[in-house]
C-alpha positions in Angstrom: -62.3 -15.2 -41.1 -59.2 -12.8 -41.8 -57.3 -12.2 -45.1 -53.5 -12.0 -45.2 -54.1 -8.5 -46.5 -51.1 -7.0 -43.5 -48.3 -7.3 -46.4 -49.8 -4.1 -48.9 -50.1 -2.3 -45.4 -46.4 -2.5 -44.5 -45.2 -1.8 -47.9 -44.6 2.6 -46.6 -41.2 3.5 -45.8 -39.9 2.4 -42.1 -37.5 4.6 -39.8 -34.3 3.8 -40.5 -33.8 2.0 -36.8 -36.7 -0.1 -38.1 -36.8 -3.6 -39.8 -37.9 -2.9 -43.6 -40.2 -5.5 -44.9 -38.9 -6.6 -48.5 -40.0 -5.8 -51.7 -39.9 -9.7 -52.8 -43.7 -10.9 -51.9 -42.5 -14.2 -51.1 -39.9 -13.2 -48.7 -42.3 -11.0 -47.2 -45.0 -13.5 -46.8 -42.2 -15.9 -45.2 -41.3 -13.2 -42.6 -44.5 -12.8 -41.9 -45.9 -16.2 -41.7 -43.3 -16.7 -38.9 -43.9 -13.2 -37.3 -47.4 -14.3 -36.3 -47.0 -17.6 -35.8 -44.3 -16.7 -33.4 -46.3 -13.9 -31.8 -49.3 -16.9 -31.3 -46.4 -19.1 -29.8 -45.3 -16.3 -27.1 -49.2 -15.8 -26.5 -49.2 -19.1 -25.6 -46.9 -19.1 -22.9 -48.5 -15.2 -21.7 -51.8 -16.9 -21.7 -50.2 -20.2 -19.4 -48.7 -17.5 -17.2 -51.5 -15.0 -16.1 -54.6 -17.8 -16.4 -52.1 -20.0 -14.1 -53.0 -23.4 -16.6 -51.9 -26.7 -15.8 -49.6 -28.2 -18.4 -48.6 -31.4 -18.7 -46.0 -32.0 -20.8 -44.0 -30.0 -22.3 -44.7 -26.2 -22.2 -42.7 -25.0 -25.1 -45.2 -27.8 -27.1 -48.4 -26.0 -25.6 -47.5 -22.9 -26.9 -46.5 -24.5 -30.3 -50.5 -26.0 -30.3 -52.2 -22.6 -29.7 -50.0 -21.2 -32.6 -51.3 -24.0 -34.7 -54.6 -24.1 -33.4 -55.2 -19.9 -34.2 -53.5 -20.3 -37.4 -56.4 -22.7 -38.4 -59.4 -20.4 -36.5 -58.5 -17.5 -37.3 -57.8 -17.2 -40.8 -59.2 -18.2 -43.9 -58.0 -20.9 -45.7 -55.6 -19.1 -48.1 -54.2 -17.1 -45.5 -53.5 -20.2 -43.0 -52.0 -21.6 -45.9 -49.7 -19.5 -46.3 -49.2 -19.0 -42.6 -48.6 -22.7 -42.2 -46.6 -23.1 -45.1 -43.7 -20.3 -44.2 -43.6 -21.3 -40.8 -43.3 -24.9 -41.7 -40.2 -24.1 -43.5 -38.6 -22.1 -41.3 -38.4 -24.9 -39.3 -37.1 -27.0 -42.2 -34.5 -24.6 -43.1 -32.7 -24.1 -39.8 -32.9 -27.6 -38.9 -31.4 -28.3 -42.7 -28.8 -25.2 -41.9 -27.9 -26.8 -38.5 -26.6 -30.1 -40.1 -25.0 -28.3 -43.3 -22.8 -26.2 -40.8 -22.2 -28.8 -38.2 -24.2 -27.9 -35.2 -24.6 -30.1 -32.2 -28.2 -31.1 -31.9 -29.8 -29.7 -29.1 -31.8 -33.0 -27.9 -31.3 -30.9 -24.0 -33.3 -27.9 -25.1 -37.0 -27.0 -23.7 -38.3 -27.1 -27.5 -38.7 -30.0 -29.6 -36.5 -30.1 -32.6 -36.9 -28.0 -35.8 -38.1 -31.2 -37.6 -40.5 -32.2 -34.7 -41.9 -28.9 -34.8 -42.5 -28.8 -38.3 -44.2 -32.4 -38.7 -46.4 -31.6 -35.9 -47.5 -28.6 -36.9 -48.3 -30.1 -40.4 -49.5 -32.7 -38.5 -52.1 -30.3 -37.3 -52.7 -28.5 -40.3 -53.8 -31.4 -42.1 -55.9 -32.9 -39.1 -57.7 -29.6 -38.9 -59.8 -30.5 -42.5 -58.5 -33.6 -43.6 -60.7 -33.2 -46.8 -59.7 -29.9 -48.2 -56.0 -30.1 -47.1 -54.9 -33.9 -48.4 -52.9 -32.3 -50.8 -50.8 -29.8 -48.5 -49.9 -33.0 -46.5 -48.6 -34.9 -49.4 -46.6 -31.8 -50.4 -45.5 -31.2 -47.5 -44.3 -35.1 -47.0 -46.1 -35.7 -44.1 -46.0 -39.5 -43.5 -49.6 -41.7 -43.9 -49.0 -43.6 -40.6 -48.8 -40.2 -38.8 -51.6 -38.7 -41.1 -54.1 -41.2 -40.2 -54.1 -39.7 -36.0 -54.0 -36.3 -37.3 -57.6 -35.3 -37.0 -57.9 -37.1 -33.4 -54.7 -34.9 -32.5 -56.1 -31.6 -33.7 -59.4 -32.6 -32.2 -57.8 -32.6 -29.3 -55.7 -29.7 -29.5 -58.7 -27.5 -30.0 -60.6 -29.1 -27.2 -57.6 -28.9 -24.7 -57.3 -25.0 -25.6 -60.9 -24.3 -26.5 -61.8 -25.7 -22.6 -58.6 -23.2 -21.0 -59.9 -20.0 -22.9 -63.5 -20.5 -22.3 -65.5 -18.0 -20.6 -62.4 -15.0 -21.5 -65.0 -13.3 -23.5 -64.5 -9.5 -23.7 -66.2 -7.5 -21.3 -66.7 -3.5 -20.9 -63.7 -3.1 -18.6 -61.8 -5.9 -20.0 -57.6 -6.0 -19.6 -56.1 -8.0 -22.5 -52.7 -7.4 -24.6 -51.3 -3.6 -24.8 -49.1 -3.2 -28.1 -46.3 -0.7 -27.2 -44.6 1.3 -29.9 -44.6 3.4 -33.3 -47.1 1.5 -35.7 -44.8 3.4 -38.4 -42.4 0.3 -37.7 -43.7 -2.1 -39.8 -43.0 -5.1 -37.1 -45.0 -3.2 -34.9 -47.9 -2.8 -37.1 -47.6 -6.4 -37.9 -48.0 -7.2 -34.0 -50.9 -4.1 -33.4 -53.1 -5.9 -35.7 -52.9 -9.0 -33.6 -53.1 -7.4 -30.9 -56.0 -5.9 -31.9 -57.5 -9.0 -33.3 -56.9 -11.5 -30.2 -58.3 -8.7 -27.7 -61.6 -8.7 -29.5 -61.9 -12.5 -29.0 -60.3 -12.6 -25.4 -60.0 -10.7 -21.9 -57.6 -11.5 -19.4 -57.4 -11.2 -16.0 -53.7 -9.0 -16.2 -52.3 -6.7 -18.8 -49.8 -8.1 -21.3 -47.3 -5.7 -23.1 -46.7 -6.2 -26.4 -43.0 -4.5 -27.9 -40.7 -4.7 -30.5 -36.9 -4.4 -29.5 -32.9 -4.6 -30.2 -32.1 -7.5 -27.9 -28.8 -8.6 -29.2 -30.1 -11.6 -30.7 -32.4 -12.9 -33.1 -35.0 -13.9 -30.6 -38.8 -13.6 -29.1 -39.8 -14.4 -25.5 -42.1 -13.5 -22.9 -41.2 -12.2 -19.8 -43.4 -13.4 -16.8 -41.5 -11.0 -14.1 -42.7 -8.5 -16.4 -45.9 -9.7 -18.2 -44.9 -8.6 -21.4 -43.9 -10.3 -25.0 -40.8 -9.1 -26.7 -39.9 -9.9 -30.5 -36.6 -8.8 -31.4 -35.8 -7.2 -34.3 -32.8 -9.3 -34.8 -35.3 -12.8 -35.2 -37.0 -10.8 -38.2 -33.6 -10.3 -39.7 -32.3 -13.5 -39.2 -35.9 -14.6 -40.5 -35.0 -12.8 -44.1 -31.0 -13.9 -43.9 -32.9 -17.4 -43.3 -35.2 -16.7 -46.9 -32.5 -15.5 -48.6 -29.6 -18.0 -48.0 -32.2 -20.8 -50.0 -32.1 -18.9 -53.2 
């Protein structure tokens, strides 16, 4: 199992074009936490794309279940944690930001609300190891009547993505994920080491690029005209104006 241990590694001085992680350790973990949780979300959708899986539902929610799901597998249990945790309030603060300034709640978008997103991924968090995380739910206020299904839901979760990435063992002329960019930008370093850690798990039957660019807006997406999954530096920013705004 891994160790949060990217945060000591990204502490060297960035370009100047580059995001700059902060000095503040919790800010750094928060930006962080949703880095890679959003990376595992976009791999989702990459993964949907080039293995041409059947979804039913809601795709957006799939992609929201892997993230979970490799929070959970592939880290260790302090690490996930915090993973979980800084995610989790992302998704709190911009759904509490939302109704401080007013927005109009986007019940027509292809994502489930901020809130949804957040109980369910608590949701399965807790289900994951009922036992050792009883405490995180209460903390983190998820409710007993939805806490009870929580291990039958992340039972499930596992199973339903376990059964699509069986058999993508790596192989000696395996394709897989291609990081693109200067691992002196500390996003980029961020992103190479999970690159690096999902193409020793899984091969894939088409190249996906990995790259950190301006977009104009604080956002991550992947492209399937293009096979590739772009995180923007703008989302990192916004991820930090987001940490900062609470304090």
């Amino acid at each position: 199992m891994r160790r949060l241990f990217l945060l000591a590694l990204l502490a060297f001085a960035a370009p100047a074009a580059a995001f700059e992680m902060p000095e503040d350790q919790d800010a750094a973990d928060f930006v962080t936490a949703n880095v890679i949780s959003t990376f595992y979300h976009e791999l989702g959708h990459g993964l949907i794309d080039v293995l041409q899986l059947a979804v039913l539902g809601r795709e957006e929610d799939a992609a929201d279940t892997l993230s979970a799901v490799l929070m959970h597998q592939v880290w260790d249990e302090e690490s996930a944690t915090t993973l979980v945790y800084g995610t989790a309030n992302a998704f709190w603060l911009y759904a509490n930001e939302a109704e401080q300034q007013g927005y109009e709640t986007a019940y027509w978008d292809e994502h489930s609300l901020d809130m949804q997103r957040y109980y369910n991924l608590v949701c399965l968090f807790y289900g994951a190891d009922p036992d050792l995380r009883e405490d995180d739910a209460v903390e983190l206020e998820l409710p007993e009547g939805r806490a009870e299904r929580c291990p039958e839901e992340y039972a499930l979760a596992e199973e339903s993505w376990g059964a699509m990435l069986a058999g993508l063992e790596p192989g000696k002329d395996a394709k897989g994920l291609v990081m693109q960019g200067d691992t002196s930008d500390p996003l980029v370093a961020l992103l190479a080491e999970e690159v690096s850690t999902m193409n020793a798990s899984y091969a894939l039957p088409e190249e996906i690029t990995v790259q950190v660019a301006e977009c104009g807006e604080a956002n991550a997406f992947y492209d399937p005209s293009e096979k590739s999954i772009t995180f923007c530096c703008e989302y990192a920013d916004d991820l930090l104006r987001l940490w900062q705004a609470q304090q």
